[in-house]
N, C-alpha and C positions, 0 to 999 in steps of 0.2 A: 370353175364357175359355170353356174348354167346359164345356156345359152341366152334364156329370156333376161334373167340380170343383164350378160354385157349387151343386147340389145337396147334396152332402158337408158344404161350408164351412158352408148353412144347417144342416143336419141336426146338425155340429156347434157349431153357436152356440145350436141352443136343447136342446142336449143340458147343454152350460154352466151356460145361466141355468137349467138344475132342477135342477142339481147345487149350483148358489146357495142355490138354494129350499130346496131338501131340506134343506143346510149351516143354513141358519138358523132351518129350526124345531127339526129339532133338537137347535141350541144352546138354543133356547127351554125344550124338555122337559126338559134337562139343566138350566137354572135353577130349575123348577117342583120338577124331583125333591131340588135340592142342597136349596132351601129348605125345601120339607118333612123332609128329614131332617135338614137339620142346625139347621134355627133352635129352640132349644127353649124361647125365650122365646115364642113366638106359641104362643098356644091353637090349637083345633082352628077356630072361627069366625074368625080374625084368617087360621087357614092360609090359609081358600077363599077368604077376600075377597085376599089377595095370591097366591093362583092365577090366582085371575079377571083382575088386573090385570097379572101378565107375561103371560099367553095374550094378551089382548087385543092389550097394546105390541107382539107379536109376529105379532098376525094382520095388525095394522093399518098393519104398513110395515115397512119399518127404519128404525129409531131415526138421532136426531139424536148426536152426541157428549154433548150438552148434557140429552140426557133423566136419565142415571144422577145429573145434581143436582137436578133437580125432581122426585123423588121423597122427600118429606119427609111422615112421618106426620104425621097432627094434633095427636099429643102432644110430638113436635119442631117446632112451629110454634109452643104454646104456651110450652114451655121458653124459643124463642128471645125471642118478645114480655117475655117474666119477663126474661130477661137483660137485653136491650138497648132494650126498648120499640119504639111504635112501627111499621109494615105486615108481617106476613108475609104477605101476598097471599092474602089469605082474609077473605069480606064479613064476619068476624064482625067485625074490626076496625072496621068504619064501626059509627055509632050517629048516629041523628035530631039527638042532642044537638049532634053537632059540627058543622052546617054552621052 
C-alpha cells in the first residue's frame, strides 16, 4: 500500500473516533438540558445532583445497555422494599440484628 493511502486511511480513522466522541457528549448535553427543562418534579437541588450524575455516566465511558435500569432513586428503592420486601441493593437493608 502506498504510503500516502495508509496516511489518509489513519487520518481518516481517527477523524472517526472524534466524530464518535463529539456524537456522544453531545448527546450527553442534550440529556442534561431535556432534563432540566423538562422534569418539573425535581427541585432545583435534586436538578444538580442528576446533572452531576449524567456528566459523569457520560465522562466516564459509554454506558453498558444495562445502565438506563440501575438507575433507580432512593425513593423507588424504598417504594419497592414497601411493595415486595426484601434486597434492593442498598446496605440500608442489612441490620446487626439479622445475622
Amino acid at each position: 500500500m502506498h504510503p500516502e493511502t495508509k496516511r489518509r486511511e489513519y487520518i481518516s480513522s481517527i477523524h472517526r473516533e472524534l466524530e464518535i466522541e463529539r456524537d456522544w457528549y453531545k448527546h450527553g448535553l442534550s440529556k442534561i438540558i431535556d432534563m432540566i427543562v423538562w422534569n418539573e418534579s425535581l427541585n432545583d437541588s435534586e436538578k444538580l445532583v442528576e446533572t452531576k450524575s449524567i456528566a459523569m455516566s457520560y465522562l466516564d465511558g459509554e454506558p453498558t445497555t444495562a445502565d438506563e435500569h440501575n438507575t433507580m432513586q432512593e425513593d423507588e428503592k424504598l417504594v419497592f422494599k414497601e411493595q415486595f420486601g426484601g434486597d434492593t441493593g442498598t446496605d440500608a437493608d442489612y441490620s446487626k440484628e439479622e445475622e
